[in-house]
MDTraj code that builds the backbone (N, CA, C; nanometers):
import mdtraj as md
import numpy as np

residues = "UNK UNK UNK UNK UNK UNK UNK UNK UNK UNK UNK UNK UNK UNK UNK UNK UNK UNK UNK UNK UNK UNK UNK UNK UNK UNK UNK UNK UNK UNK UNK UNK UNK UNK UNK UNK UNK UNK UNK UNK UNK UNK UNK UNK UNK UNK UNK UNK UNK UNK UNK UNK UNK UNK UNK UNK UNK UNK UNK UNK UNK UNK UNK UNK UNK UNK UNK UNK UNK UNK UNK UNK UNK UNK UNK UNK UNK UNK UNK UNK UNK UNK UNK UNK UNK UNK UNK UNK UNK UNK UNK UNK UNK UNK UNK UNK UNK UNK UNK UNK UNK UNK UNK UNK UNK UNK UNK UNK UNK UNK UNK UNK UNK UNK UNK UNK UNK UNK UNK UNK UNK UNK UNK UNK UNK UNK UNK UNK UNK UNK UNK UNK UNK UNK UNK UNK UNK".split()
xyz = np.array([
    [8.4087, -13.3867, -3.3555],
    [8.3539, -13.5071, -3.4138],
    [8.4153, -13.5328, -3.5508],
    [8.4214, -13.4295, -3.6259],
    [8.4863, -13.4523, -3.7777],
    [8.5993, -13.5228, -3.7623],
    [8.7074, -13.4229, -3.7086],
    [8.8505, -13.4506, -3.6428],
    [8.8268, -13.6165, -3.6240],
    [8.7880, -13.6530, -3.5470],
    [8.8025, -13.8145, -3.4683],
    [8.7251, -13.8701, -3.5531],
    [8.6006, -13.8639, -3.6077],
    [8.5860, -13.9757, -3.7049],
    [8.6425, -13.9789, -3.8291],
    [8.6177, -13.8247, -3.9199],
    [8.6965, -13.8349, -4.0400],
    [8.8544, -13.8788, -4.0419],
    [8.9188, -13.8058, -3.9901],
    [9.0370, -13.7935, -4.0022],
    [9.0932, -13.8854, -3.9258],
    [9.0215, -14.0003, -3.8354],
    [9.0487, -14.1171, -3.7660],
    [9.0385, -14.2377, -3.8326],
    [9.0638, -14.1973, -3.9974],
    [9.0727, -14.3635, -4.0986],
    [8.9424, -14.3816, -4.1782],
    [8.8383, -14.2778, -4.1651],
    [8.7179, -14.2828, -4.1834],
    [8.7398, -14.2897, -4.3339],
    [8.6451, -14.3760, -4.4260],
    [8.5816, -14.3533, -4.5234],
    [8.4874, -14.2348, -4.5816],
    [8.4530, -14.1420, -4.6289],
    [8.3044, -14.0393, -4.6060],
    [8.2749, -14.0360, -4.7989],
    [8.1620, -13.9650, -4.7949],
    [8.0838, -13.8813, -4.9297],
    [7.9949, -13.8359, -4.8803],
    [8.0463, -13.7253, -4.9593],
    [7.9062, -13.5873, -4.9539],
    [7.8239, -13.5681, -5.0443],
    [7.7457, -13.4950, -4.9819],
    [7.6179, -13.4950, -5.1000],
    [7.5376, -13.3740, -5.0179],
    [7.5401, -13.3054, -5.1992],
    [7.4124, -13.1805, -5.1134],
    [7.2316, -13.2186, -5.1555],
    [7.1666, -13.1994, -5.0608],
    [7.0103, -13.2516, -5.1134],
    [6.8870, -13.1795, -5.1220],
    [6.8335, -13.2110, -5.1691],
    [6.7177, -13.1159, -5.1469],
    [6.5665, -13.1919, -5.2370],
    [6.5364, -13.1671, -5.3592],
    [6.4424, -13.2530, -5.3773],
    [6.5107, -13.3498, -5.4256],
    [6.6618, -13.4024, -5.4858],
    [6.7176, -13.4827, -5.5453],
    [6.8378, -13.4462, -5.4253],
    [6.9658, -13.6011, -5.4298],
    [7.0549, -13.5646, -5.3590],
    [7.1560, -13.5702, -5.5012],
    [7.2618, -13.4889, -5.4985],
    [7.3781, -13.4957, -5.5307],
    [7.4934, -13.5010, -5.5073],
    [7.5997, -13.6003, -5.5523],
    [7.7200, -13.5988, -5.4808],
    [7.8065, -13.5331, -5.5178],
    [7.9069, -13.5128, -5.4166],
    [8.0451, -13.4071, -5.4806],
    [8.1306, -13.4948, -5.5557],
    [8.2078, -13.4323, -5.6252],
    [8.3018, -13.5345, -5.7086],
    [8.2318, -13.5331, -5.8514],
    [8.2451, -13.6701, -5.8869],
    [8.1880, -13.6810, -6.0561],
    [8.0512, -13.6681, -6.0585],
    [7.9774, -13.6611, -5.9346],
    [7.8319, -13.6333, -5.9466],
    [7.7716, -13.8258, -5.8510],
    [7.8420, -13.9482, -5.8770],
    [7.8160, -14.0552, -5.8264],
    [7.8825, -14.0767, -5.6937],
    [7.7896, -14.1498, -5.6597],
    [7.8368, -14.1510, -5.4783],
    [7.9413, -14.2545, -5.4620],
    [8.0727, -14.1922, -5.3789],
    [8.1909, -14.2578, -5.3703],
    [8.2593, -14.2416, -5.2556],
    [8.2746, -14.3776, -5.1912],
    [8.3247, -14.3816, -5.0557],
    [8.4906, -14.3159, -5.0608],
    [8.5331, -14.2332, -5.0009],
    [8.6786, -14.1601, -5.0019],
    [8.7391, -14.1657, -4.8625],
    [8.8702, -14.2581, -4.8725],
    [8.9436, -14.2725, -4.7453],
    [8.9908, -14.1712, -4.7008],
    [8.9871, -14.1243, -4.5819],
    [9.0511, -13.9946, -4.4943],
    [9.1586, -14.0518, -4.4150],
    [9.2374, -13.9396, -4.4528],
    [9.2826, -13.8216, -4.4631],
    [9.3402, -13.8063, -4.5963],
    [9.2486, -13.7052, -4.6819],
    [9.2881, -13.6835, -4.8272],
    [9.2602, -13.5567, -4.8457],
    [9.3552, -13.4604, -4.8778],
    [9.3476, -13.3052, -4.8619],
    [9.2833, -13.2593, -5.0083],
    [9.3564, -13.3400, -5.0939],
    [9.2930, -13.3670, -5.2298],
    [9.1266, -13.3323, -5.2886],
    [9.0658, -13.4441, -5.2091],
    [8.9119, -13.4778, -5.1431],
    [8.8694, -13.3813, -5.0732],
    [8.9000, -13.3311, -4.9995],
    [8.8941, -13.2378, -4.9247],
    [8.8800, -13.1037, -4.9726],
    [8.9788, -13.0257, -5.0503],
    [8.9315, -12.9528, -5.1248],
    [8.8568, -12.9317, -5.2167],
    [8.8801, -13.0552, -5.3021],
    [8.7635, -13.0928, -5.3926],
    [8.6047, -12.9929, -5.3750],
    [8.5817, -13.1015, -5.2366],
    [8.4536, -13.0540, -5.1723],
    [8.4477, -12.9165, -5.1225],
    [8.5778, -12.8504, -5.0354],
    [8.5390, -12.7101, -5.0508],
    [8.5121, -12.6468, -5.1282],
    [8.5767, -12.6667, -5.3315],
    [8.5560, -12.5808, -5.3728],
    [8.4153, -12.6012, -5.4460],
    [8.3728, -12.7232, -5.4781],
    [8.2071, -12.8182, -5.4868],
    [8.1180, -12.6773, -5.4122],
    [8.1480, -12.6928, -5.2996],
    [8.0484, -12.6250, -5.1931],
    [8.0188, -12.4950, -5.2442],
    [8.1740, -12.4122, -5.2724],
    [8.1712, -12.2575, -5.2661],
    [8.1479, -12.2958, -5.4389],
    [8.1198, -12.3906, -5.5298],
    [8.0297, -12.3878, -5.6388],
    [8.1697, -12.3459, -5.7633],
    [8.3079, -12.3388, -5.7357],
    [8.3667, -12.3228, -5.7902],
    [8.3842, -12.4129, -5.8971],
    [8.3964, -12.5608, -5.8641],
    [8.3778, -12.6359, -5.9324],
    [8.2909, -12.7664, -5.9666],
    [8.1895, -12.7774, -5.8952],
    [8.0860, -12.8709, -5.8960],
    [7.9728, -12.8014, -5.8120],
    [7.8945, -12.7117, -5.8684],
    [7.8015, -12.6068, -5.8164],
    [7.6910, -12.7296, -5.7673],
    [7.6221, -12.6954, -5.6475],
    [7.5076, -12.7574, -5.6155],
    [7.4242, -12.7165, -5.7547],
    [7.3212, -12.8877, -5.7933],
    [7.2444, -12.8665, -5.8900],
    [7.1581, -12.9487, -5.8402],
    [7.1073, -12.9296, -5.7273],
    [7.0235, -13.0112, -5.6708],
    [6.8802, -12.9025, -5.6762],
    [6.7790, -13.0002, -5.6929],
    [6.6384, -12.9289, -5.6929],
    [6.6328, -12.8347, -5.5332],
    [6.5749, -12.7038, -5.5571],
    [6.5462, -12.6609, -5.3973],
    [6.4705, -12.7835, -5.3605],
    [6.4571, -12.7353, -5.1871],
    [6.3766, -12.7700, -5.1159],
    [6.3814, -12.8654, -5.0143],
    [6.3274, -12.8926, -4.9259],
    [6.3890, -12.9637, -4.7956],
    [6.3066, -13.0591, -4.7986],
    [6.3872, -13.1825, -4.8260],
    [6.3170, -13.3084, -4.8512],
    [6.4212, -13.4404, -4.7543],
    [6.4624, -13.4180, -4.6337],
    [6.5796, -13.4867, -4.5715],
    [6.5456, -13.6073, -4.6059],
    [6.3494, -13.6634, -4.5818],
    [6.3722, -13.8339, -4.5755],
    [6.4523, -13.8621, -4.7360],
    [6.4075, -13.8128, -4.8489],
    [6.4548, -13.8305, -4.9808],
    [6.6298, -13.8460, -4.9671],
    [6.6543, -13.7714, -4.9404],
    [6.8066, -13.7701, -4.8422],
    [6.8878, -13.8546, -4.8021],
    [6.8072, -13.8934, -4.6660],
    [6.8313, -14.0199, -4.6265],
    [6.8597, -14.1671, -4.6522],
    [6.6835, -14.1815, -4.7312],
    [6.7214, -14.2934, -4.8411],
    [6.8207, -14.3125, -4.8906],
    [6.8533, -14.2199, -5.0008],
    [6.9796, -14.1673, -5.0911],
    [7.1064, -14.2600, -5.0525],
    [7.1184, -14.2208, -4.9247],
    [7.2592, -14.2136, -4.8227],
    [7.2307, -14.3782, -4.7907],
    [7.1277, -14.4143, -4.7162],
    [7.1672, -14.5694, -4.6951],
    [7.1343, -14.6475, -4.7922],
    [7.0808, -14.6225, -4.9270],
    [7.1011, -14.7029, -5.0177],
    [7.2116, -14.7401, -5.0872],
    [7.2411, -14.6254, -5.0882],
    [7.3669, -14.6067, -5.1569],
    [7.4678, -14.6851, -5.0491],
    [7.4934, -14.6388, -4.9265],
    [7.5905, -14.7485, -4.8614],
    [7.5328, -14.7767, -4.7593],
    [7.4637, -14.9241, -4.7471],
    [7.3892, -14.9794, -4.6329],
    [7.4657, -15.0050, -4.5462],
    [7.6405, -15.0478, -4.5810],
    [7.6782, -15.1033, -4.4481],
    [7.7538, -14.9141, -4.3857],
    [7.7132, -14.8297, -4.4088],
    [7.7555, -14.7188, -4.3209],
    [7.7332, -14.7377, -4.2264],
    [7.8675, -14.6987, -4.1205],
    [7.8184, -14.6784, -3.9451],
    [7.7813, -14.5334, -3.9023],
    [7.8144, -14.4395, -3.9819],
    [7.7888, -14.2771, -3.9477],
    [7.7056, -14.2312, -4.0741],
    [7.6084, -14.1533, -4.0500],
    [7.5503, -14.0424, -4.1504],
    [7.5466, -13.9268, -4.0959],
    [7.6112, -13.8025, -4.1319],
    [7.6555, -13.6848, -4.1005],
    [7.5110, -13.5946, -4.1577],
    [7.3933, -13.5564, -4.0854],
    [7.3086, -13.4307, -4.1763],
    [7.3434, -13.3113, -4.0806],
    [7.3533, -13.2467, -4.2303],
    [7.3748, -13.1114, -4.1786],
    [7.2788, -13.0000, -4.2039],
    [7.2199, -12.9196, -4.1745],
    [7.1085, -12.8328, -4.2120],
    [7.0345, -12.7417, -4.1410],
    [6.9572, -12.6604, -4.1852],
    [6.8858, -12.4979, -4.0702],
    [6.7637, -12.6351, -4.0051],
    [6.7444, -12.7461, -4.0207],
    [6.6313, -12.8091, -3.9280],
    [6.4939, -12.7241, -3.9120],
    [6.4508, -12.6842, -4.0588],
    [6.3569, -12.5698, -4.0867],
    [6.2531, -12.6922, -4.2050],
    [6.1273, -12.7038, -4.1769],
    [6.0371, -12.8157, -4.2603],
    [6.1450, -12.8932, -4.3275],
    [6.2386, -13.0035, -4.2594],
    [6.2767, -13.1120, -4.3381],
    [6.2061, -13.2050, -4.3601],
    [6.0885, -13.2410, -4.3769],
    [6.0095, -13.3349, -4.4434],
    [6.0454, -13.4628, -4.3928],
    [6.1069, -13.4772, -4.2964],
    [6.0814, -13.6144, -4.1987],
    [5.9924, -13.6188, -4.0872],
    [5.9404, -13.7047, -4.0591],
    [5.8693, -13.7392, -3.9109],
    [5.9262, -13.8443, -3.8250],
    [5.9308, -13.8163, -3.7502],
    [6.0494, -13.8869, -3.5848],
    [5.9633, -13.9860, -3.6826],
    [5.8342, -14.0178, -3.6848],
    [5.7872, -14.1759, -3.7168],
    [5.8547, -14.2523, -3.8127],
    [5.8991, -14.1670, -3.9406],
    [5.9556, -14.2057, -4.1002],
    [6.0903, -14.2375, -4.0061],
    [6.1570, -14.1500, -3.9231],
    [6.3304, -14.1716, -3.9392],
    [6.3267, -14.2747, -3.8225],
    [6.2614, -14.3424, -3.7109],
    [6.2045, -14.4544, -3.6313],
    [6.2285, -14.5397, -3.7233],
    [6.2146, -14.5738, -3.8174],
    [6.1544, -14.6957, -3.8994],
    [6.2988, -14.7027, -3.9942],
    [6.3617, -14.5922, -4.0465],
    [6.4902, -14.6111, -4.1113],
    [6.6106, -14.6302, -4.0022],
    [6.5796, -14.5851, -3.8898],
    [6.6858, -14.6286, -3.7665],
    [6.6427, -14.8273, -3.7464],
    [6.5488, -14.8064, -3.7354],
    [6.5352, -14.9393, -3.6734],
    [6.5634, -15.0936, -3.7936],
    [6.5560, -15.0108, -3.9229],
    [6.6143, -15.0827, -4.0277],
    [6.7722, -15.1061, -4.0061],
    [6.8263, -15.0192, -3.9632],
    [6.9650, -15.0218, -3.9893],
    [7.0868, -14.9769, -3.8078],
    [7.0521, -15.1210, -3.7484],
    [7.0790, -15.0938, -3.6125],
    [7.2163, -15.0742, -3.5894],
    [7.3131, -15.1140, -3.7026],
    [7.4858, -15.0580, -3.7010],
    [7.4907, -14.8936, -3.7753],
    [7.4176, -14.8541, -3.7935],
    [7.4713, -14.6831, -3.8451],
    [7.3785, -14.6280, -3.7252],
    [7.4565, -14.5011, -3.7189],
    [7.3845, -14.3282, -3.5941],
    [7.4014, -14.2774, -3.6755],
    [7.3155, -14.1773, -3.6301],
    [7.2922, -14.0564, -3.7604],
    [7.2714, -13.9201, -3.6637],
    [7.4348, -13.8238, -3.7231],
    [7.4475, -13.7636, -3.6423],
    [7.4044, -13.6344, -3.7183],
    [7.3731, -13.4930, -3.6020],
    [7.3390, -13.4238, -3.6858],
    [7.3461, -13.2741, -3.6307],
    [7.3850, -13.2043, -3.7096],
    [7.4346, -13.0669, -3.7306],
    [7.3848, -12.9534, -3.7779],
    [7.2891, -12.8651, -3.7043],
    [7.1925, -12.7898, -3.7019],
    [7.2832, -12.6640, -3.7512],
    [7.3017, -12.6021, -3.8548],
    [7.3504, -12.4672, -3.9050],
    [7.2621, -12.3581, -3.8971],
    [7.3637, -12.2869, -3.8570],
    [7.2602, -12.0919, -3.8325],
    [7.2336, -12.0619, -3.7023],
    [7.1837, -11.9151, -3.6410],
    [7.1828, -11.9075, -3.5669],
    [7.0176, -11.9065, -3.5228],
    [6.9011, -11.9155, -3.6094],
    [6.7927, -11.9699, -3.6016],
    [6.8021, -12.0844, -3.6473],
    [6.8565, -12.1842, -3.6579],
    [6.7958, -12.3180, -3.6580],
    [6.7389, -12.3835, -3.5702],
    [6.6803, -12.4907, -3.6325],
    [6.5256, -12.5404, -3.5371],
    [6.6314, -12.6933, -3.5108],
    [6.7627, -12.6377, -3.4190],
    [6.8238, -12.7397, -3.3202],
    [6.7432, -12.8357, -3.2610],
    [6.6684, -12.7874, -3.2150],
    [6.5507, -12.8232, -3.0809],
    [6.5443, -13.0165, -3.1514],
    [6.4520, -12.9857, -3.2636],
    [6.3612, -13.0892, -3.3417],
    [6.4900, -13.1841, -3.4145],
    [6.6387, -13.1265, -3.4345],
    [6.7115, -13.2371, -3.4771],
    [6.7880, -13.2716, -3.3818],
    [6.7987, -13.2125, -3.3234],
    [6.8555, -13.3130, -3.1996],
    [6.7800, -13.4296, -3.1205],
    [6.6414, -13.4607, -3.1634],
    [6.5260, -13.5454, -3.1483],
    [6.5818, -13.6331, -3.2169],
    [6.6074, -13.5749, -3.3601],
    [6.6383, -13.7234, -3.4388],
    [6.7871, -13.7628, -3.4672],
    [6.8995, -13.7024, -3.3913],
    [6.9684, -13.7715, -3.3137],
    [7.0105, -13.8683, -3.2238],
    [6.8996, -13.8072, -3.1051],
    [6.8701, -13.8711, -3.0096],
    [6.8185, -14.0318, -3.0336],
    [6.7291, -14.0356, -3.1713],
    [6.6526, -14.1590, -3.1788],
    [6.7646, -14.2632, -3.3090],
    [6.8273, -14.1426, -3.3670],
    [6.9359, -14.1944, -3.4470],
    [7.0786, -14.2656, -3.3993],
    [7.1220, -14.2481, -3.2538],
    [7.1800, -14.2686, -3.2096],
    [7.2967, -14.2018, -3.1739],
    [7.2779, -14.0894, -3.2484],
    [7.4197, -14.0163, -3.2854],
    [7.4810, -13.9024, -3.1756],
    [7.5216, -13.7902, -3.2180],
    [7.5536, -13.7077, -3.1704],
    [7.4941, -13.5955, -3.2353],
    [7.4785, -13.4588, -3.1398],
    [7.4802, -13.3424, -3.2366],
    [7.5325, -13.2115, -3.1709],
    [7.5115, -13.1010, -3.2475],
    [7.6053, -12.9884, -3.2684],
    [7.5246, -12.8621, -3.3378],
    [7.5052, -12.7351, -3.2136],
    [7.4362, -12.6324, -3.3480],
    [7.5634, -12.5677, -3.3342],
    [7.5784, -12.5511, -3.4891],
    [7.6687, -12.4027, -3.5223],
    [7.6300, -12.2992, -3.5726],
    [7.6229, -12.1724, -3.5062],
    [7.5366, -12.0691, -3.5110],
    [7.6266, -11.9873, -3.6201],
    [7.7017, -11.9309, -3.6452],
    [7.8021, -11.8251, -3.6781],
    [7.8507, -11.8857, -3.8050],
])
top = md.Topology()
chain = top.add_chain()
for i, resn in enumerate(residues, 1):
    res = top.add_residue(resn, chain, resSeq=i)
    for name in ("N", "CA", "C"):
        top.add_atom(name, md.element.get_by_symbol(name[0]), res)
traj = md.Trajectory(xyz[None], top)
């Protein structure tokens, strides 16, 4: 999925979240054309905290998240969540109501670990339109 959408002309920004979202880069959310290796590392080394350490509040707050993401760019056609799907603080009812706001974006989603609670995001896939994926390892 990365492969073919990112690297298929895609626009993307990341952001790690939790009670606040934050973006990689200067900290403001910024659409970045793919294929940019540049960008790309950027964010690996963001991630592994080398150079833009997550400073996001703990805690699993996805709808807060969410918002975040389509406010910030309403006309998105993809939202990528990634996460253990362990109390994310959405209800199929809350993410119903942000799907049905926004009938050109799917919201695909990517259950990490080898206990993640797959089960319950692939629900809101399913209602998101998207695709999903557990990666255990």
């Amino acid at each position: 999925w990365y492969q073919r959408r990112v690297h298929g002309g895609k626009s993307i920004a990341v952001a790690a979240w939790g009670n606040t979202t934050t973006w990689a880069g200067n900290g403001e959310a910024q659409l970045v054309a793919m294929p940019n290796p540049k960008y790309e590392q950027m964010v690996r080394d963001w991630m592994k905290g080398e150079q833009h350490p997550f400073d996001c509040e703990q805690g699993t707050y996805m709808h807060q998240a969410v918002e975040a993401a389509v406010k910030e760019f309403p006309g998105a056609t993809d939202v990528l969540i990634m996460c253990d799907g362990e109390d994310f603080g959405l209800s199929l009812e809350q993410f119903q109501g942000i799907v049905d706001r926004l009938p050109g974006t799917k919201f695909h989603f990517t259950a990490l670990g080898e206990d993640a609670g797959a089960k319950d995001l692939f629900k809101l896939a399913a209602i998101g339109r998207g695709v999903q994926q557990h990666v255990k390892g």
